[in-house]
C-alpha positions in Angstrom: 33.8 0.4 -89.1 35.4 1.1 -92.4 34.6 -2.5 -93.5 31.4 -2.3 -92.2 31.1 0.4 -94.2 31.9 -1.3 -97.1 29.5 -4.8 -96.4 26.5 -2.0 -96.3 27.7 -0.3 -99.4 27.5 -3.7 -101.5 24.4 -4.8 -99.4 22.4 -1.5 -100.4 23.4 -2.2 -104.5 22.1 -6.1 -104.3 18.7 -5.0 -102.4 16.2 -2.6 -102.9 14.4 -3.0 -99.7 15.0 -0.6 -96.4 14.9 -3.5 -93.9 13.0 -3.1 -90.3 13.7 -6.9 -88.6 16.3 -8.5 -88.4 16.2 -12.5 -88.1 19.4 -15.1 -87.3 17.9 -18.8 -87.9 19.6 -21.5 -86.3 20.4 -24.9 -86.9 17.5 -26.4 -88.9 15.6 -23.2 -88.6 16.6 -21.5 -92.1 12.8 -22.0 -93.7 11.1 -19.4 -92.7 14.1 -17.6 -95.1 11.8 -19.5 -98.2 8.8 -17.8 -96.7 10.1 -14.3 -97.2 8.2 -12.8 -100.3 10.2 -11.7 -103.6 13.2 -11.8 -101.5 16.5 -11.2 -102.3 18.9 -13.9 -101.7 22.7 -12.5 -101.2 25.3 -15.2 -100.3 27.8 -14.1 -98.0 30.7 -15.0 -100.2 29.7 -12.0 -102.2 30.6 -9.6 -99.5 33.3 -8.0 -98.2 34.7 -9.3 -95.0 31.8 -12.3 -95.1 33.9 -15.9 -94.8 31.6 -18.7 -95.6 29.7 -20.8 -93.2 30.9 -24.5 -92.7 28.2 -26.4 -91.0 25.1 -28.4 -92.3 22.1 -26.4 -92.0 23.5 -22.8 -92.7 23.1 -21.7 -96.2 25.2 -19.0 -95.7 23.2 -16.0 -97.2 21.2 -12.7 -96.5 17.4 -13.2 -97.6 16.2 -9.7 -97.8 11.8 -9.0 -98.5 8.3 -9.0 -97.1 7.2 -11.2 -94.4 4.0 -10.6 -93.0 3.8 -7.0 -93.9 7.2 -6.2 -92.4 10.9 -5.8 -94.8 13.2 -8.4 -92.8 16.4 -9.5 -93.3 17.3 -12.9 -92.5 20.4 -14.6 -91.7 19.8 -18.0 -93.2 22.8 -19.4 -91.1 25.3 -17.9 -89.2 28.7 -18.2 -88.0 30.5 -20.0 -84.8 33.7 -19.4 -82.9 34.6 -23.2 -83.3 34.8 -23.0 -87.3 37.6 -21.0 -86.3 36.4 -17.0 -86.5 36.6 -15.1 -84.0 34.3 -13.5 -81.9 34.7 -10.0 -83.9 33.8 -11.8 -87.2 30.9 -13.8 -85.5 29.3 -10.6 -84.6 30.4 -9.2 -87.7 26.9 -9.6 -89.2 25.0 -7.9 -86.5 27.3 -5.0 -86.9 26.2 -4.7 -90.4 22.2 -4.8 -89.6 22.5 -2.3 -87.4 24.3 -0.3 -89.6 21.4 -0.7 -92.0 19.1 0.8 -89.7 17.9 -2.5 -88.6 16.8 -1.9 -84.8 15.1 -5.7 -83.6 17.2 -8.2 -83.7 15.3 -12.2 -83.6 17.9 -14.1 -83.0 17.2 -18.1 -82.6 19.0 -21.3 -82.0 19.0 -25.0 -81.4 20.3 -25.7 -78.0 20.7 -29.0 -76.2 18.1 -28.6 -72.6 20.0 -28.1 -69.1 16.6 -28.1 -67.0 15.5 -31.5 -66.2 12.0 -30.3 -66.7 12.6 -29.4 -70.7 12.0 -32.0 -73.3 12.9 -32.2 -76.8 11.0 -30.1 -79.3 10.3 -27.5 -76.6 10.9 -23.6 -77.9 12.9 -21.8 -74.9 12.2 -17.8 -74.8 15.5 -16.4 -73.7 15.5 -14.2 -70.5 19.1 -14.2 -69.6 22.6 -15.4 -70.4 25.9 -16.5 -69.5 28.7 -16.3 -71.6 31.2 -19.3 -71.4 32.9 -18.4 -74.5 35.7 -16.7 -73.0 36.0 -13.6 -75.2 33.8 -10.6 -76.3 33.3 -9.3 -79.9 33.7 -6.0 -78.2 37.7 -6.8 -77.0 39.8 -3.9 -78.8 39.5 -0.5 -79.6 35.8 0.8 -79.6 34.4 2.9 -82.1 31.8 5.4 -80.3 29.6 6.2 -83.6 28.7 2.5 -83.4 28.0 2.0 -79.3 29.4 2.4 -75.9 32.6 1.5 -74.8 31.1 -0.5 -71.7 27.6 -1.5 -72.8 24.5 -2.4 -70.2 23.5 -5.8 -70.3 21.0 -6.1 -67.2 18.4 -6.5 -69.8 20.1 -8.4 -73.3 16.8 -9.4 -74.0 13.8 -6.5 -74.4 11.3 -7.0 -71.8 8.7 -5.6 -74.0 9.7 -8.5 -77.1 9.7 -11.2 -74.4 5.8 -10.2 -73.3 5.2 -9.9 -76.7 6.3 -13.2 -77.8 4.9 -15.0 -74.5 1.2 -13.4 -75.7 1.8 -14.3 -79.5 2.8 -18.0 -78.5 -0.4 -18.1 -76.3 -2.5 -16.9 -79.0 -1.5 -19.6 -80.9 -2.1 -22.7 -78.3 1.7 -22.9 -78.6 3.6 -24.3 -75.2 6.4 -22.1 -74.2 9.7 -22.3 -71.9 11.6 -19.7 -70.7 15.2 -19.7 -69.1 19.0 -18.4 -69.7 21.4 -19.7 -72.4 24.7 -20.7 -72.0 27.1 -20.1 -74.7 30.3 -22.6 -74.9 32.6 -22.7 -78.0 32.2 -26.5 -78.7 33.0 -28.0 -81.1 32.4 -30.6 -78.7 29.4 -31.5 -76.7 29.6 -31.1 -73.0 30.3 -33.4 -70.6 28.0 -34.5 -67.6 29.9 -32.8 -65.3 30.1 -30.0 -67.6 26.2 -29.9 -67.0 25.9 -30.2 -63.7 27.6 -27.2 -63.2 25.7 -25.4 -65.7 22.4 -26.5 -63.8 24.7 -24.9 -60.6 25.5 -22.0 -62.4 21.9 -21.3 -63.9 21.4 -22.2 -67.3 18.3 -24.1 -68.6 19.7 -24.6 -72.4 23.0 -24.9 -73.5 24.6 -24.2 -77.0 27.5 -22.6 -79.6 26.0 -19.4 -80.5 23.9 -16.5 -79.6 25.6 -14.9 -77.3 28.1 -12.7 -79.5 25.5 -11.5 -81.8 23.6 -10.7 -79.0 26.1 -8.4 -77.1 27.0 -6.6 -80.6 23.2 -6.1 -80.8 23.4 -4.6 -77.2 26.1 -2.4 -78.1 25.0 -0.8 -80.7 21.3 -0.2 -79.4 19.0 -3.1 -81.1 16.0 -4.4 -79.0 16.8 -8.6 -79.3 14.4 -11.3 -78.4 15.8 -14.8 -78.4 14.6 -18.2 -78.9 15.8 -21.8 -78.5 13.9 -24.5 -80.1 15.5 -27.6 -77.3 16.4 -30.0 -80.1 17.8 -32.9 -77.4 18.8 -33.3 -73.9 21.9 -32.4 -73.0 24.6 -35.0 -71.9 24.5 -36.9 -69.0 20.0 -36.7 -69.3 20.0 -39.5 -70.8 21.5 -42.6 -71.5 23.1 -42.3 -75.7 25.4 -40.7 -77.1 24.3 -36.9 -78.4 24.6 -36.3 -82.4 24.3 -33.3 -84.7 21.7 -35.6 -86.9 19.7 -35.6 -83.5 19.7 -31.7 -83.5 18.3 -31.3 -87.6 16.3 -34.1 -86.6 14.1 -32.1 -83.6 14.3 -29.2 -85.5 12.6 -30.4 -88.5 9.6 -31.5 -86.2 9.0 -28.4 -84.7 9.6 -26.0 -87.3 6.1 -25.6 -88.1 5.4 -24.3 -84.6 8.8 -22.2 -84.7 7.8 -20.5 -88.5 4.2 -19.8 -86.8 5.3 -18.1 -83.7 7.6 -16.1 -85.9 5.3 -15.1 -88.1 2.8 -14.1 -85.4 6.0 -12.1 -83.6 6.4 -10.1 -86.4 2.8 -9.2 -87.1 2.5 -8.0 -83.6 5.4 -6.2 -84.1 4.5 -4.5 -86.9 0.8 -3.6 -84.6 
């Protein structure tokens, strides 16, 4: 907590704004970060105890302002076990939020689809999860200030920001899944068998993230709706090889959709 500490004292000098919202954009999701009005823009590398992100499509920064009459803070990109952090550090960020006074938590992702019945380009409300990571950001000794030593998960994601979004998508004419994630460390895409047992287990979307910001969120109190946007099939669906190009690819054609429903979240939010 002491470096947490310190993350919010710097945070609170580079920002003027009291943030409600928080938002983590996935892969190829980081515009609606450009939509944010006379935002402040704070790259992780000047933070304490922020490493820097390594993979296309995450600017690596904090982009603090107005969107749609709300103060958000948005996580234009976001950290993954399989650049090497741990889980502690990938949560890291959430931790921070919260200690902000940040208390909804967005959280989105591009996630390859499990569910036969998904296709590409498809945006996936998140009910449930399953962590295949292995590990918990909460492993060690637990600070009570910041949550629970065993936190509840029967409901990750807020039953209230699910209805919500389900409503705000429908407002909109926009199609919407929903279904559980199923976080894996990667680096790696999964194998056909790999899938099939995922099908077994559950899962209707598979991907590298989510899941430890998620249970951070959970411990310390935040309400957290999740989205997918299904950027391809996962591997075994069909018959090529699966790419990351493919993933920025999907995203980019949907993002419109994704920056709309968004949008339309947070006004209702704000109602």
């Amino acid at each position: 907590m002491n470096e947490v500490s310190e993350a919010v004292a710097v945070l609170r000098k580079k920002t003027k704004y009291v943030p409600e919202i928080g938002l983590i954009l996935g892969s190829g999701l980081g515009d609606i970060a450009e939509d944010i009005a006379e935002a402040d823009r704070i790259p992780y590398h000047l933070l304490p105890h922020f490493p820097e992100p390594t993979v296309r499509g995450h600017k690596g920064q904090f982009v603090v302002g107005m969107l749609e009459g709300a103060t958000v803070m948005a996580m234009q990109g976001r950290y993954h076990h399989y650049e090497g952090y741990s889980l502690k550090q990938v949560a890291f960020p959430v931790t921070v939020m919260r200690a902000l006074g940040i208390k909804k938590l967005i959280v989105t992702n591009a996630a390859g689809g499990v569910n036969t019945k998904f296709r590409p380009g498809d945006l996936m409300i998140i009910t449930d999860h399953i962590n295949m990571l292995g590990d918990s950001p909460l492993v060690g000794p637990n600070d009570e200030n910041a949550g629970p030593r065993f936190p509840d998960m029967s409901a990750a994601y807020d039953p209230v920001l699910i209805d919500l979004a389900k409503r705000s998508a429908g407002s909109l004419g926009i199609g919407i899944r929903e279904g559980t994630y199923l976080a894996t460390s990667g680096p790696q895409y999964e194998t056909p068998a790999e899938i099939r047992m995922m099908r077994i287990l559950g899962a209707d979307a598979v991907g590298m993230s989510t899941v430890p910001e998620v249970i951070a969120a959970n411990h310390g109190g935040m309400k957290v709706l999740g989205i997918s946007c299904i950027t391809n099939l996962a591997s075994g669906m069909l018959n090529k090889p699966l790419a990351h190009a493919e993933v920025i690819e999907t995203a980019n054609q949907v993002k419109e959709d994704f920056i709309q429903l968004v949008k339309k979240l947070i006004r209702d939010i704000e109602a």
